[in-house]
N, C-alpha and C positions, 0 to 999 in steps of 0.2 A: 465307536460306531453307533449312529441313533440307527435303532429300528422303527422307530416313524409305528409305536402303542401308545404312545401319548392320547389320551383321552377316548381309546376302543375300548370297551366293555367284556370283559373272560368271566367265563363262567368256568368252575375248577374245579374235578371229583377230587375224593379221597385225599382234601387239602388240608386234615387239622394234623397231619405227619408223615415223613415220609421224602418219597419222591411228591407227591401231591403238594406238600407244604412248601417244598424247594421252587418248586413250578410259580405257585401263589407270588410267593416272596421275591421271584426276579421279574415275572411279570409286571407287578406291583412297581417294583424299583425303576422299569422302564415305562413308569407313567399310566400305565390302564389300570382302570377300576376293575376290582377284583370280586366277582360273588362265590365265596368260598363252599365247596359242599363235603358233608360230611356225617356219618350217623349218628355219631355219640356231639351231642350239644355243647356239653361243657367243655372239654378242649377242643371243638371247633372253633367256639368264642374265645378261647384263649387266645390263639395261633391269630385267628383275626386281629384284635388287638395287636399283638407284637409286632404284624407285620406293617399294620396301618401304622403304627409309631413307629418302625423303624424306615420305614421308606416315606412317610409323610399320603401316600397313596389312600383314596378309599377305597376300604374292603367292608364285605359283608357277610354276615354267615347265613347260611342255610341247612339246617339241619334235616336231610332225608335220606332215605334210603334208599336207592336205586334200584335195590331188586322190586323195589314194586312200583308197580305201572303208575299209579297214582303218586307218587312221591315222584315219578322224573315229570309227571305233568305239572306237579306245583314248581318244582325246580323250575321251568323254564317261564309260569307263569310268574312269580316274584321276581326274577331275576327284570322281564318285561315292568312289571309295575314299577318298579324301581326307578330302574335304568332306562326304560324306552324302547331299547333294544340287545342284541347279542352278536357280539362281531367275533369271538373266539369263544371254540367249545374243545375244554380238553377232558376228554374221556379217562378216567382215571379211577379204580378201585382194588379192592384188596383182590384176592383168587378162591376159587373153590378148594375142597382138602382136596388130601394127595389120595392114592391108593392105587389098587389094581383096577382097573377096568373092569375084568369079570363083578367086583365087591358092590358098585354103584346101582343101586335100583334107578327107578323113571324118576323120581322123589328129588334125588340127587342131581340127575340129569335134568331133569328140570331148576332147579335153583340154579345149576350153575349156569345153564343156556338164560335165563331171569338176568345173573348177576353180569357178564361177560359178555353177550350178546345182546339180548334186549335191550339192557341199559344203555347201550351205545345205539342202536336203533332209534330207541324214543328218544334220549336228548335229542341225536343229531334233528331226529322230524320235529322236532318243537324249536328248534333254531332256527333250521332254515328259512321258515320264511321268513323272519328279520334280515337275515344277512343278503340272500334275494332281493329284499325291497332297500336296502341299502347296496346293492351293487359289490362288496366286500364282506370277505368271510374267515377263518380259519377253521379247520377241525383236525383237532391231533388227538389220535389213538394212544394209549399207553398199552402194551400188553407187555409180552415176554421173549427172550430166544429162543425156550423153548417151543413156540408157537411157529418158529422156521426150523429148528433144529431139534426136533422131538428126543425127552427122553421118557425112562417109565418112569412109572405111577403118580404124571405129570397132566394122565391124558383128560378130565375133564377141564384141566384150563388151555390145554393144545387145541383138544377138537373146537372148544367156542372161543378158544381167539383167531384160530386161522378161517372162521365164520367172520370172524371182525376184520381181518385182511379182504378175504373177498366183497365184504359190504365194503370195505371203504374205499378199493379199488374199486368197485362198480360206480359209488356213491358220485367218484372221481371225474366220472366219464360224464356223469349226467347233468355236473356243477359246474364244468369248467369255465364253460362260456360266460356264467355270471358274476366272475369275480370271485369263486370259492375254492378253496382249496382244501385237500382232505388228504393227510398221511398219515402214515402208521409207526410206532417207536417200539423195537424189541430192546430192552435192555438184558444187559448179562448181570451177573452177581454185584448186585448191589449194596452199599450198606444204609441197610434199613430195619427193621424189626422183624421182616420176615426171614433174612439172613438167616437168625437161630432158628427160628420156625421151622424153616425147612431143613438148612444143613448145619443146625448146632444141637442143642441141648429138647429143641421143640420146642422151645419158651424164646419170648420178642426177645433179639439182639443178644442170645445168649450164645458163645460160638466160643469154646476152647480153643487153644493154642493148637493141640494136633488136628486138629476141624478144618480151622481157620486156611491151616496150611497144607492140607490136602485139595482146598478149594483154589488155595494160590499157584498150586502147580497147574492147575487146567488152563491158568490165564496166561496168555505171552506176557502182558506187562506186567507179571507177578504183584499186582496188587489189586481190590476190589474198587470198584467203582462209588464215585460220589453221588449220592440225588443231586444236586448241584449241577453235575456232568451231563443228567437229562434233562434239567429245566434249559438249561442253554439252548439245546437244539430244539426246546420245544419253541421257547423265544427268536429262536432266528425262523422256525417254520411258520410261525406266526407272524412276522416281520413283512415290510414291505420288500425286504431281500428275497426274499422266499416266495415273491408272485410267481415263479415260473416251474416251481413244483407240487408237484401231484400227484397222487396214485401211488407213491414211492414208500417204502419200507426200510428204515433205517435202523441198521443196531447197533446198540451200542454195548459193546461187550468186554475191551479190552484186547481184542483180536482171537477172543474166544470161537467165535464164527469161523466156523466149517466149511461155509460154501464159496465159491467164489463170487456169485451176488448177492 
């Protein structure tokens, strides 16, 4: 199946690993120029490289940080100099720590509302008018399940991602007419480097055997999920398949999901 990215333009967080890099890399594969974003420099340049040589695609790095206002403004203004414009914006970065909610001072709640909220505010206002003045748009959210399905000491990336469902369902309502579309992606237990992070050892992709598999029994499919398994859906929401969705919240879990929508 073409999805009809051939020469669209994606701007891409937290793309030098990851679900971020999985996203890059198939967007890439189906034909759109890629601007890669990412904090740390040097393996964002890496990741770029491999991907432009392995799909023949151009990709581009951008190295910034999101949590500051000034860094998603250069982000969307390079990406512009570049490229001319921005026809897919996927919102995509790491998470705030974990803990108790009582633990978190303003300091904390601030960074994380900066990291999970903001940042998807100012890209998405620095896109838009590109995709506006070309008639065509994507905007995919990445956040988490737990963001529909709360659990503890999860709650400063629950309360500013389900801030990121409500903006993007609003965002929805206010886009539709002009060819833009804007969804949201919870994914469940991933295998990524946060894997250990949160439910191994506390260190990237570090997860024991008895970890591993007390995490397996939560899943129906008894196995973790691919980055792979969310770049797809990011690719198909981005796709000219996908003009007739919006506002919509997708998880992807394994059938971890609790609720019945």
């Amino acid at each position: 199946m073409k999805l009809g990215l051939e020469g669209r333009i994606a701007v891409v967080g937290g793309a030098s690993q990851g679900i971020g890099q999985a996203i890059a890399r198939l967007l890439a594969a189906e034909g759109a120029t890629v601007a890669m974003v990412a904090r740390k420099a040097e393996p964002l340049a890496e990741a770029c490289a491999r991907i432009a040589e392995a799909t023949g695609a151009t990709t581009f790095a951008i190295p910034a940080d999101i949590r500051k206002a000034a860094d998603c403004e250069a982000i969307v203004q390079r990406a512009m100099e570049r490229f001319g414009r921005i026809d897919v914006l996927v919102n995509n970065d790491g998470a705030p720590p974990l803990g108790e909610l009582e633990s978190f001072d303003d300091v904390a709640w601030s960074r994380a509302v900066e990291q999970n909220l903001m940042s998807v505010v100012r890209l998405s206002r620095g896109a838009l008018p590109s995709m506006r003045t070309h008639g065509w748009g994507r905007i995919v959210n990445i956040t988490a399940l737990s963001a529909i399905q709360p659990i503890a000491r999860f709650g400063l990336s629950i309360a500013t991602w389900a801030g990121v469902i409500g903006y993007a369902k609003t965002l929805s309502l206010e886009t539709a007419n002009a060819g833009i579309t804007v969804n949201t992606i919870c994914p469940g237990r991933i295998e990524t480097g946060r894997l250990g992070t949160v439910f191994g050892s506390g260190k990237p992709g570090q997860v024991d055997d008895e970890q591993r598999a007390q995490l397996l029994r939560q899943i129906p499919m008894g196995r973790v999920g691919q980055p792979d398994e969310i770049a797809g859906l990011v690719a198909f929401l981005c796709s000219s398949w996908a003009a007739y969705i919006t506002g919509a919240v997708h998880h992807v879990d394994g059938g971890r999901g609790a609720s019945l929508l």
